[in-house]
VEXDREN-2710 file (C-alpha; in Angstrom, 1 decimal):
% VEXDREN-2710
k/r/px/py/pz
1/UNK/8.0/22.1/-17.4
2/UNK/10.9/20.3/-19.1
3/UNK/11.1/20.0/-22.6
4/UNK/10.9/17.0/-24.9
5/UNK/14.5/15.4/-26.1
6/UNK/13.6/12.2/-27.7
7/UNK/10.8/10.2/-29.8
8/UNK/11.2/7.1/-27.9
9/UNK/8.8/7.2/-25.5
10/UNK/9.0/3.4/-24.2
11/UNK/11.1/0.4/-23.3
12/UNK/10.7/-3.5/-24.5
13/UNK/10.7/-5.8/-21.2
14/UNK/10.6/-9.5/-22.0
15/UNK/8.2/-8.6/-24.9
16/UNK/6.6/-6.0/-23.4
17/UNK/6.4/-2.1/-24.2
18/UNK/6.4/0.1/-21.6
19/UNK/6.2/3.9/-21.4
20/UNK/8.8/5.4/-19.8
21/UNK/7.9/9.0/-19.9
22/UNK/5.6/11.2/-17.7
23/UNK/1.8/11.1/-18.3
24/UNK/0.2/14.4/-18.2
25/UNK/-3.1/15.6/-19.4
26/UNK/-3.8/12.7/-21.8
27/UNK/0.2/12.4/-23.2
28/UNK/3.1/10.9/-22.5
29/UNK/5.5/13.4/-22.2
30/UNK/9.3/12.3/-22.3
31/UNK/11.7/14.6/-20.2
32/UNK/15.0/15.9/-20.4
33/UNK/16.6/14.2/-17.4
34/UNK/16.4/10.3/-16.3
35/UNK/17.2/8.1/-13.7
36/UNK/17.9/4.3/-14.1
37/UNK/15.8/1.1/-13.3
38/UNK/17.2/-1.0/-11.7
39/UNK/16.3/-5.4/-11.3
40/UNK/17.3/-5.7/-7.7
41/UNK/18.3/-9.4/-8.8
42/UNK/21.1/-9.0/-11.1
43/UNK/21.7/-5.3/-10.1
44/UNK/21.2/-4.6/-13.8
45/UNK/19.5/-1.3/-15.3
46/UNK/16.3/-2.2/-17.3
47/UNK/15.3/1.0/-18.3
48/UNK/15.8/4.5/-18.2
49/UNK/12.6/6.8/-16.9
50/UNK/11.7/10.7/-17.0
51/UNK/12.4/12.0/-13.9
52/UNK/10.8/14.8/-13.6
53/UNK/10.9/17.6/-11.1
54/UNK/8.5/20.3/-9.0
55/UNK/7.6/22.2/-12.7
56/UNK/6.3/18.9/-14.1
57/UNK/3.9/18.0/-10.6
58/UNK/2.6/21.7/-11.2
59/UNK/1.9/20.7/-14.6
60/UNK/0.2/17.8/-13.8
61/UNK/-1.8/19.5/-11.0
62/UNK/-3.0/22.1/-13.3
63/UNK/-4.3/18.8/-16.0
64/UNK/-6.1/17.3/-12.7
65/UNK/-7.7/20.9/-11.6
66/UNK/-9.0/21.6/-15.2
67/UNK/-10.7/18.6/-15.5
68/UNK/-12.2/18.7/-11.9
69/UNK/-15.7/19.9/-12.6
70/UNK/-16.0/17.7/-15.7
71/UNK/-15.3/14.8/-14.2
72/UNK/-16.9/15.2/-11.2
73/UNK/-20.1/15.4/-13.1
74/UNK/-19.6/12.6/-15.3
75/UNK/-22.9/10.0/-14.8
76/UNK/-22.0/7.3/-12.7
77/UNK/-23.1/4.8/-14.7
78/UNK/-20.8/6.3/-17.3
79/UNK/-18.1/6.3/-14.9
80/UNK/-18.6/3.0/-13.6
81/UNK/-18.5/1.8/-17.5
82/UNK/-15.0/3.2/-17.6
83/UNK/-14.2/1.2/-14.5
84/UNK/-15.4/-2.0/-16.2
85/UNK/-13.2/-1.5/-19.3
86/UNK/-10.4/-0.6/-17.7
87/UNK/-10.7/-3.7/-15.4
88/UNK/-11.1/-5.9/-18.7
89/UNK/-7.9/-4.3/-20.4
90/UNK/-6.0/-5.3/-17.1
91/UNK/-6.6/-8.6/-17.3
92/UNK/-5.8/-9.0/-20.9
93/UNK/-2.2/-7.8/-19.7
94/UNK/-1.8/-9.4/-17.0
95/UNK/1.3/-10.9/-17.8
96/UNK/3.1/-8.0/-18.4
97/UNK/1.9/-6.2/-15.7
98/UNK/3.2/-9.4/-13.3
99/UNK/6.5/-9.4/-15.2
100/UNK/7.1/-5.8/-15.5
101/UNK/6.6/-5.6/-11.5
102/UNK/9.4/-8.5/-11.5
103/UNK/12.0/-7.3/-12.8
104/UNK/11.9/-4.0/-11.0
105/UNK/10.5/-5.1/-7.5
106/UNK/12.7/-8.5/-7.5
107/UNK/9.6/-10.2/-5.9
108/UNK/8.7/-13.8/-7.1
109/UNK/6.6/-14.0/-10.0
110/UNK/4.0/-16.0/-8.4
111/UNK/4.1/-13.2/-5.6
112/UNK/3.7/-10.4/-8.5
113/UNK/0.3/-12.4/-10.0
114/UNK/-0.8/-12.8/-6.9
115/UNK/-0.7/-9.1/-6.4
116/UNK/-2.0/-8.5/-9.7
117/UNK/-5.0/-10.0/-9.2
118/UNK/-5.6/-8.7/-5.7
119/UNK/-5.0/-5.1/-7.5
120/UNK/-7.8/-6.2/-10.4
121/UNK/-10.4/-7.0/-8.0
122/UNK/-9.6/-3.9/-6.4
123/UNK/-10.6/-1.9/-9.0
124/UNK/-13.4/-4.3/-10.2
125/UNK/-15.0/-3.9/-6.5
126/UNK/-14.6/0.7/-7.0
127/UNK/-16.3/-0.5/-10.3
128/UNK/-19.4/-1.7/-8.9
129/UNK/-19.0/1.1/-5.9
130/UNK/-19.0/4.0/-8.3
131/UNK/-23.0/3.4/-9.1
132/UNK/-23.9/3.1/-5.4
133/UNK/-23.3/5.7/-3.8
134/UNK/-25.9/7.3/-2.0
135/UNK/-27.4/9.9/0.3
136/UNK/-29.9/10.3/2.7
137/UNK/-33.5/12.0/3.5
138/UNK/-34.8/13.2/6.7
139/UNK/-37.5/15.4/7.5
140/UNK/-35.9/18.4/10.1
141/UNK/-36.3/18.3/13.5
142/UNK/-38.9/21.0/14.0
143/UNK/-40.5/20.1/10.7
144/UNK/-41.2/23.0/8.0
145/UNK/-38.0/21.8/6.2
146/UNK/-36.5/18.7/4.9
147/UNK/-32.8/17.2/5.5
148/UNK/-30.7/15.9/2.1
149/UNK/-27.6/14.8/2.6
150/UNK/-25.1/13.7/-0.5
151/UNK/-21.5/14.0/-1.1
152/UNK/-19.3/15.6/-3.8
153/UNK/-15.8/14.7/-4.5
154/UNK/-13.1/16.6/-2.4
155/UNK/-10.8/17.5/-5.8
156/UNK/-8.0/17.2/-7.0
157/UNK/-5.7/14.7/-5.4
158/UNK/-2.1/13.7/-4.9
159/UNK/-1.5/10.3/-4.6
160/UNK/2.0/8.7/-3.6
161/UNK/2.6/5.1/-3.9
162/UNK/5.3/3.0/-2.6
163/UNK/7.4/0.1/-4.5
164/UNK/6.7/-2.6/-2.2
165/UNK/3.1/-3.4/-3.6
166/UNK/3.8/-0.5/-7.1
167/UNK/0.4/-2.1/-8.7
168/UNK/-2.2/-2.6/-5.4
169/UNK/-1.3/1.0/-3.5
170/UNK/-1.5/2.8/-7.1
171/UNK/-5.1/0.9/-8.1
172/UNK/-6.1/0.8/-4.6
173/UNK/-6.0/4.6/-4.0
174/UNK/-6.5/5.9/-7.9
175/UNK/-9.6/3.5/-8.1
176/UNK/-10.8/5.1/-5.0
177/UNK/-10.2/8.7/-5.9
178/UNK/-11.3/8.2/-9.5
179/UNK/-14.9/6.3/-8.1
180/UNK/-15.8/9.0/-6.3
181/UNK/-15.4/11.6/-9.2
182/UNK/-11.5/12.9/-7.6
183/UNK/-9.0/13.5/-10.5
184/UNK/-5.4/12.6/-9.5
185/UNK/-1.9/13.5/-10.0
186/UNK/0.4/10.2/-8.9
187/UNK/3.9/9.9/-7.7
188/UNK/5.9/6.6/-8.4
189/UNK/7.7/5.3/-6.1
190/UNK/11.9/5.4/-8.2
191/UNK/12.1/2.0/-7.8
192/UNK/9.5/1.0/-9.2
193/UNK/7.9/3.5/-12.0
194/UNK/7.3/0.9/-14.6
195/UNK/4.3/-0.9/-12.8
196/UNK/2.5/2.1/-12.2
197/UNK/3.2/3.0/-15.9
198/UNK/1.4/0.4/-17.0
199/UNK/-1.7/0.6/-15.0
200/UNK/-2.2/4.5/-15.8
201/UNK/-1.8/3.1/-19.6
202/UNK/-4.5/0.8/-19.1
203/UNK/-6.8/3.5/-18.2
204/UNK/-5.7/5.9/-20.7
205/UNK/-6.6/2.9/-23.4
206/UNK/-9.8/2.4/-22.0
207/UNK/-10.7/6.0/-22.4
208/UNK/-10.5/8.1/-19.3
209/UNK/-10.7/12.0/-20.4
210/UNK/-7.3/14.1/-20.4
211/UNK/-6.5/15.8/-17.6
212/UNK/-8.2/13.1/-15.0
213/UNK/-5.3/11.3/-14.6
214/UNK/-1.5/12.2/-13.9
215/UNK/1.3/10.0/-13.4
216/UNK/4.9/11.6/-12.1
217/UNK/7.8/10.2/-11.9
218/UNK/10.9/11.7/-9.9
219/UNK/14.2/11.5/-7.7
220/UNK/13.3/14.7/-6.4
221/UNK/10.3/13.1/-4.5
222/UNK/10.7/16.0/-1.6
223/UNK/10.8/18.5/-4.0
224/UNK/7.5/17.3/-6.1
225/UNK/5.2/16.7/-2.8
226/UNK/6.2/20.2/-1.5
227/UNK/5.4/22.0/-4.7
228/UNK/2.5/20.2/-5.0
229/UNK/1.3/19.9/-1.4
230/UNK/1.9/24.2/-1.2
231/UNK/-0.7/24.5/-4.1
232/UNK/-4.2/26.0/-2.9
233/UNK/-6.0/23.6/-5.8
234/UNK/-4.9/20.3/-4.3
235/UNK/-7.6/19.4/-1.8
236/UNK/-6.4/15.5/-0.7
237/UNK/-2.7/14.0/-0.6
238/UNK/-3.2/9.4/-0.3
239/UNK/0.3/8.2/1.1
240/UNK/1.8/5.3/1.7
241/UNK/5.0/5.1/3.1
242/UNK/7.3/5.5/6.6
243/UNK/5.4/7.0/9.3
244/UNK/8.3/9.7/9.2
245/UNK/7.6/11.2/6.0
246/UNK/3.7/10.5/6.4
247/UNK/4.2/13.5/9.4
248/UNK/6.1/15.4/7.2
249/UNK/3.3/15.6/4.7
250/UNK/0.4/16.2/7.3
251/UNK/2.6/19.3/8.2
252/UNK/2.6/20.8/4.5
253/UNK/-1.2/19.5/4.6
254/UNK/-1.6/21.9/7.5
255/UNK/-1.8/25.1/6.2
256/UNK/-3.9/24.6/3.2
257/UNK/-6.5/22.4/5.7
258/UNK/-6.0/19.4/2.9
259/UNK/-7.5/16.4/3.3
260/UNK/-5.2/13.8/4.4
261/UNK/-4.9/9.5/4.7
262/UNK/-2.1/8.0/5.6
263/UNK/-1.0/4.3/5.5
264/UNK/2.3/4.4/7.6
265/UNK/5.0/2.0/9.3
266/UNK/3.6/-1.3/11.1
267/UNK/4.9/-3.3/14.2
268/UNK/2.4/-6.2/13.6
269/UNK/2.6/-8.4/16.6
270/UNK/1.9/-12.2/15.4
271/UNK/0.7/-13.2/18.6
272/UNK/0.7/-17.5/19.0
273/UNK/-1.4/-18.7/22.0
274/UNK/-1.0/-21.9/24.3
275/UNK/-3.7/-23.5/22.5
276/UNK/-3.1/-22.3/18.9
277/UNK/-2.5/-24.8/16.0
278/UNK/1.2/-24.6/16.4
279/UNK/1.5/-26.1/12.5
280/UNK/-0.7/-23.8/11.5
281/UNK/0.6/-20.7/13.3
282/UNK/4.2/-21.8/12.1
283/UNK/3.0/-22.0/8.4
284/UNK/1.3/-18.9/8.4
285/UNK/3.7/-16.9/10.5
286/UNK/6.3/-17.9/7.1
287/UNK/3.6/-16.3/4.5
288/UNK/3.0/-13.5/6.8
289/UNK/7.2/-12.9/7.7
290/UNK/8.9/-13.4/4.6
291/UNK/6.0/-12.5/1.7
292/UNK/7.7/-10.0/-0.2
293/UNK/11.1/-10.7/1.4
294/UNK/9.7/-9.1/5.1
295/UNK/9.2/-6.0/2.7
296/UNK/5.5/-5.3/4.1
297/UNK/3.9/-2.8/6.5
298/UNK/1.4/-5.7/7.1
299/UNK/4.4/-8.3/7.8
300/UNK/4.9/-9.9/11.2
301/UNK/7.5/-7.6/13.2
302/UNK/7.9/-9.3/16.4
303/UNK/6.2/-13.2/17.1
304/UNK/5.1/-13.3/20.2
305/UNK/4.5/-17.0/21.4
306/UNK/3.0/-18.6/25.0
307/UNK/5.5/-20.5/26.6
308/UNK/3.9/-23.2/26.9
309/UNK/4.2/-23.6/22.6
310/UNK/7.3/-21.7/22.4
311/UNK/9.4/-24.9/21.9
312/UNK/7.8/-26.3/19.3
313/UNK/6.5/-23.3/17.5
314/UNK/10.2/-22.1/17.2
315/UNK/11.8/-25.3/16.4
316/UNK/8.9/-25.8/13.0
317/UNK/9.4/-22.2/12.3
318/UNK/12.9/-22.5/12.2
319/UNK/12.6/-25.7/10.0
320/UNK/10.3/-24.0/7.5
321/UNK/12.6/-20.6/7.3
322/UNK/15.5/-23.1/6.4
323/UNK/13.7/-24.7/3.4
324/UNK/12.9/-21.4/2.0
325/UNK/14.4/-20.9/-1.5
326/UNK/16.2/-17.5/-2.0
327/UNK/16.4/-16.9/-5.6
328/UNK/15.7/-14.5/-8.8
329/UNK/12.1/-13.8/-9.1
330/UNK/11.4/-15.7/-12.5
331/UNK/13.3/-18.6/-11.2
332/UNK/11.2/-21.9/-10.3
333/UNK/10.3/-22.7/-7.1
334/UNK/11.6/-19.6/-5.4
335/UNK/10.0/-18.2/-2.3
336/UNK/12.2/-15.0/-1.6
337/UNK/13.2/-12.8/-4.0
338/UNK/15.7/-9.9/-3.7
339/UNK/15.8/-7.1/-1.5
340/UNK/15.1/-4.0/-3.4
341/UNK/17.9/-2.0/-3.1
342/UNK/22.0/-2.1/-2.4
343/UNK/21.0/0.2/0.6
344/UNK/18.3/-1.4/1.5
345/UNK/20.2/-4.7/1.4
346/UNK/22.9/-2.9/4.1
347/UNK/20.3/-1.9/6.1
348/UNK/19.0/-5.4/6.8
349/UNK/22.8/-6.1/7.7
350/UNK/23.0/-3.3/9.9
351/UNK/19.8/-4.7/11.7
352/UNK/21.3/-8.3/12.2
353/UNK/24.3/-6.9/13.7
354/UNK/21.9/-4.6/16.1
355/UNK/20.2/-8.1/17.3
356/UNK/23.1/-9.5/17.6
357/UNK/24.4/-7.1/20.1
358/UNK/21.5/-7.6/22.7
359/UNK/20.5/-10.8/24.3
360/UNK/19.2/-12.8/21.2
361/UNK/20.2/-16.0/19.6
362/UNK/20.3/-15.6/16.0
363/UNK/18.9/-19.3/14.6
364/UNK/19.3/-19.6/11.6
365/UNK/20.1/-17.0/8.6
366/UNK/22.3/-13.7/9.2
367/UNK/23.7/-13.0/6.0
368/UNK/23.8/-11.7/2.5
369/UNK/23.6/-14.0/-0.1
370/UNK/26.8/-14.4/-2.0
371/UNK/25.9/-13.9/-5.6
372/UNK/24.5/-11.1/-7.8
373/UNK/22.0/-8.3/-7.0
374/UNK/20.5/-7.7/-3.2
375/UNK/19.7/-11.4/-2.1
376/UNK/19.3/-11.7/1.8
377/UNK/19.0/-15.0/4.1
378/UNK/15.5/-15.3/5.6
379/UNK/16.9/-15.0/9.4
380/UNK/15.2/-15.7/12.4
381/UNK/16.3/-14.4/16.2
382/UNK/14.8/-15.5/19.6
383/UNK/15.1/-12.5/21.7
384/UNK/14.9/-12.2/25.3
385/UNK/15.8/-8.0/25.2
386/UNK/12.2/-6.8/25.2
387/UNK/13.1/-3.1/26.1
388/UNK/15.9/-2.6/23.4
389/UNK/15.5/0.5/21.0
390/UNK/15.5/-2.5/18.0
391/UNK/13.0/-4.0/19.2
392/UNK/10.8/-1.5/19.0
393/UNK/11.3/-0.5/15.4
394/UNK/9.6/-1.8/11.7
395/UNK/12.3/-4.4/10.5
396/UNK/10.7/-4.3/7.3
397/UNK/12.7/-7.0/6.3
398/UNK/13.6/-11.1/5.8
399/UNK/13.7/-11.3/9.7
400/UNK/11.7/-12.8/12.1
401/UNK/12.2/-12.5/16.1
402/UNK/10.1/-14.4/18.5
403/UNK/9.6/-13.3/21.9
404/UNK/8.4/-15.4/24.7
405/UNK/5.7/-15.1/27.1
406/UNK/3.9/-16.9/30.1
407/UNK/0.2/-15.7/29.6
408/UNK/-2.4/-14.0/27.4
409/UNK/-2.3/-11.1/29.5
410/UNK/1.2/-10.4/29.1
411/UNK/0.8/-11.4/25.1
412/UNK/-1.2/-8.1/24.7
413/UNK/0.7/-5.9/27.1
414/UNK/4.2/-7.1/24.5
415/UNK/1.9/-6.8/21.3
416/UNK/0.4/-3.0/22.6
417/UNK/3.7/-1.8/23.7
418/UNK/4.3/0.2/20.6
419/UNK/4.2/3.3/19.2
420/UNK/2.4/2.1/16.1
421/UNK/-1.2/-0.2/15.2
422/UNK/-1.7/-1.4/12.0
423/UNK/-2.1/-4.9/11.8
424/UNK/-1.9/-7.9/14.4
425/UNK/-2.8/-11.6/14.0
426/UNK/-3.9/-14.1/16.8
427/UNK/-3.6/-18.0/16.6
428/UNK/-6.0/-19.8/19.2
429/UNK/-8.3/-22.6/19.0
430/UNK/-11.0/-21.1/21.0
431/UNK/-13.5/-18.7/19.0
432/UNK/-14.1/-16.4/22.0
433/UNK/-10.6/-16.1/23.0
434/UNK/-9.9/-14.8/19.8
435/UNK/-12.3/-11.9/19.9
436/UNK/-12.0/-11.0/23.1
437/UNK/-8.3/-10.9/22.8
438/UNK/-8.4/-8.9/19.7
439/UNK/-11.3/-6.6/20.6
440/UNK/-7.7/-5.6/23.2
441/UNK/-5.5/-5.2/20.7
442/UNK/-4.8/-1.7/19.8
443/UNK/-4.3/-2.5/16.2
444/UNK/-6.5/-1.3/12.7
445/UNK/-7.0/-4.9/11.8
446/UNK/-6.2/-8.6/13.4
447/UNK/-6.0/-11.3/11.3
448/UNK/-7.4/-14.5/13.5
449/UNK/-5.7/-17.6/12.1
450/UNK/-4.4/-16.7/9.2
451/UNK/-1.3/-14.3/7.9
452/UNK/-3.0/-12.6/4.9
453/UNK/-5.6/-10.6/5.4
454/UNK/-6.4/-7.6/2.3
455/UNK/-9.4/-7.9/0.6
456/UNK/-11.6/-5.3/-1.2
457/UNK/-14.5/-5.3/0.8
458/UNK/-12.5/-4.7/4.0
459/UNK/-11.2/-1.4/5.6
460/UNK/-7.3/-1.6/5.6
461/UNK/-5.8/1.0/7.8
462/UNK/-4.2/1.7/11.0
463/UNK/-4.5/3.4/14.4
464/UNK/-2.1/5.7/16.6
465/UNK/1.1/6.0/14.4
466/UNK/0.2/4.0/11.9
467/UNK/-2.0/6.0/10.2
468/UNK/-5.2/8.2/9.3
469/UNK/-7.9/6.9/7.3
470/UNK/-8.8/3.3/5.1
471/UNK/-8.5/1.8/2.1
472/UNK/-11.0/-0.5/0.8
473/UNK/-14.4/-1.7/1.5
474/UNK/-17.1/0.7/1.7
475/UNK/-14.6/3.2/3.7
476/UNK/-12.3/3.7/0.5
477/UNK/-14.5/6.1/-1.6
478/UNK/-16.0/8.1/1.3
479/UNK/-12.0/8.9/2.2
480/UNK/-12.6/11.2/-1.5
481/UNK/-15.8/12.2/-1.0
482/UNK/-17.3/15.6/1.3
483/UNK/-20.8/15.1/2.7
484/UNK/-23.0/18.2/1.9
485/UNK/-26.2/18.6/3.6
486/UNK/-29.1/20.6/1.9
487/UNK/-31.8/22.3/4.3
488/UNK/-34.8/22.1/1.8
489/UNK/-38.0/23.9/2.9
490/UNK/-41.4/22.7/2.5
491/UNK/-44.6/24.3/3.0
492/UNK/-46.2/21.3/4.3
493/UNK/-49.5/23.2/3.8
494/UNK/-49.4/22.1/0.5
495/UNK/-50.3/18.8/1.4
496/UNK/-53.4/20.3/2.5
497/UNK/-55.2/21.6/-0.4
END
């Protein structure tokens, strides 16, 4: 484990401290070695964090194994109390938290709020899960015995959050894990560490026991999940993240037989239908597209629209997408923020050019935005290149293609004709059209009408490469729990005397 160099164990953002070191068994430990910060909308560092490496992960692992069996048998009314004050203490700093996430995500501070409180009712809906949870009671088959059923936390559990979304995926899967009696070691995402500083702080403040929770930060992210991941204590690994390194991690989760979910890469098809409200498809196709500057799993990748709508759904789209505001996050007004990174900010070049080079027309958008930090145009293509290699990746990015077809049937042919199956959304008129169309859609969820769809009762989660496993609704906690089944025998005779 790296040793301690400094007393300064935080940063001042806009007001607000932040801890900038690693947390590990109770303590915030600062480290030898940092890495910067940086606001992807001035391109400025805004704070310097511990990076820690493979020796500080095992560290943190051995905090979460320790205080396994105490945890786990922590009441759950006394567990769910913890929830509750925790949940309080988040809202009390909910500016900060919104801010903080800001300046090191770029995305729009109404954006960061919004996913603030998504987060907090997250963890308030794990809150009321953690005293409901229950088992069952059968008598056996052949009588003479009786059937229990209940669960028990799988263990200790690595969670690795992204820095799309740094406060939902890190209260999303650590209320989870925690509900279900599951101590956790988490890995930041480097872009954004400060976010998921702030939430593990909360929970520290409102009391959760040393050990229980772990937060690691790193640029050596392969070299932490490995080390981690090799270790026979670790019995669940949460990701969220490319679909690449998701099947990298069920490889090292192979030979230890740990348990494994896995949020990965999306292709949503936004599927418009001849008799969809073309306004409303339009306006929700530009929440769903450029949310996050197209930096979502959940965004729309390709648009596929009915001919017979095409016109007119392109031409408002196009008109909405051109009266988007591009801008710094605290700025009023603005509707896309910055992309995270410099490289990330190339990539979305790189793409443009690769449309470009097929049989597209580009619309409207195309280019960087000439000014400081990682800005982006919102860009919109009409493609007629279905079978072209670009067409079949995540964009993950401020652009939108739309794709034309001539019938329903061929709507779900495009929309299935990919590798992965997160989420898809259908815009019809006609209620039964909807269903039957979606029931055909080989996606984890379908969002019918509208281009936002998380909640915390529902199961968010993929199929085929998008992913093993949900999060959220009743789903979330069983992902952390084992069921155990308990033969109990009976002497019925006893009944008798």
């Amino acid at each position: 484990m790296t040793t301690l160099t400094t007393e300064s164990g935080s940063v001042t953002l806009r007001d607000h401290t932040v801890p900038i070191g690693l947390y590990i068994d109770g303590g915030w430990l600062p480290v030898e070695s940092t890495f910067d910060v940086v606001n992807p909308a001035t391109g400025e560092v805004v704070a310097q964090v511990a990076d820690g490496g493979a020796a500080d992960a095992l560290a943190a692992l051995d905090a979460a194994a320790a205080a396994q069996d105490s945890w786990r048998f922590v009441p759950p009314r006394e567990r769910a109390n913890l929830f509750h004050r925790a949940h309080a203490l988040l809202l009390e700093r909910a500016d900060a938290i919104a801010e903080v996430m800001t300046l090191e995500s770029g995305k729009p501070l109404a954006e960061a709020r919004g996913e603030f409180q998504l987060s907090a009712d997250f963890f308030l809906w794990y809150a009321e899960q953690v005293a409901h949870l229950h088992g069952t009671y059968a008598e056996g088959s052949r009588g003479g015995y009786r059937v229990v059923t209940t669960h028990q936390p799988v263990g200790p559990s690595l969670l690795i959050t992204p820095w799309n979304f740094p406060l939902l995926m890190i209260a999303r899967k650590a209320g989870a894990a925690l509900g279900a009696g599951c101590t956790v070691v988490v890995k930041s995402a480097k872009e954004t560490p400060l976010t998921g500083a702030l939430f593990v702080e909360v929970l520290h403040d409102a009391g959760f026991p040393p050990g229980v929770v772990n937060l690691i930060h790193t640029t050596h992210s392969a070299d932490v999940s490995s080390a981690v991941m090799a270790d026979p204590r670790l019995r669940k690994v949460s990701f969220t993240g490319s679909t690449g390194v998701g099947s990298t991690l069920l490889k090292q989760a192979a030979p230890g037989i740990v348990n494994a979910s896995m949020e990965l890469g999306g292709d949503g098809p936004f599927v418009v239908l001849d008799d969809a409200d073309v306004e409303l498809a339009a306006q929700q196709a530009i929440v769903n597209k450029f949310r996050n500057a197209g930096q979502a799993c959940v965004a729309a990748n390709r648009i596929i629209v009915h001919s017979a709508v095409a016109e007119e759904f392109t031409r408002r789209f196009v008109e909405l997408t051109k009266k988007l505001r591009v801008d710094d996050g605290f700025a009023d007004g603005v509707d896309v923020g910055p992309i995270i990174s410099a490289k990330q900010r190339d990539g979305v070049a790189s793409l443009v050019a690769q449309l470009s080079a097929i049989d597209s027309e580009l619309l409207t958008g195309g280019s960087p935005v000439d000014r400081d930090g990682f800005f982006f145009e919102p860009t919109v293509f009409k493609v007629n290149d279905r079978d072209n290699d670009v067409c079949n990746k995540e964009l993950f990015a401020p652009i939108a293609t739309i794709y034309t077809v001539d019938s329903t049937a061929e709507a779900i042919r495009v929309a299935n004709d990919t590798s992965y199956g997160l989420a898809a959304y259908v815009f019809t008129r006609d209620l039964s059209r909807a269903i039957a169309v979606s029931e055909r859609l080989d996606s984890g969820m379908v969002g019918i009408n509208r281009g936002i769809m998380a909640d915390p009762a529902a199961s968010f989660g993929g199929v085929k490469s998008s992913g093993l496993g949900r999060e959220g609704g009743h789903h979330a906690i069983d992902e952390f729990l084992e069921p155990k089944y308990l033969a109990i025998t009976v002497d019925e005779s006893k009944g008798l005397e």
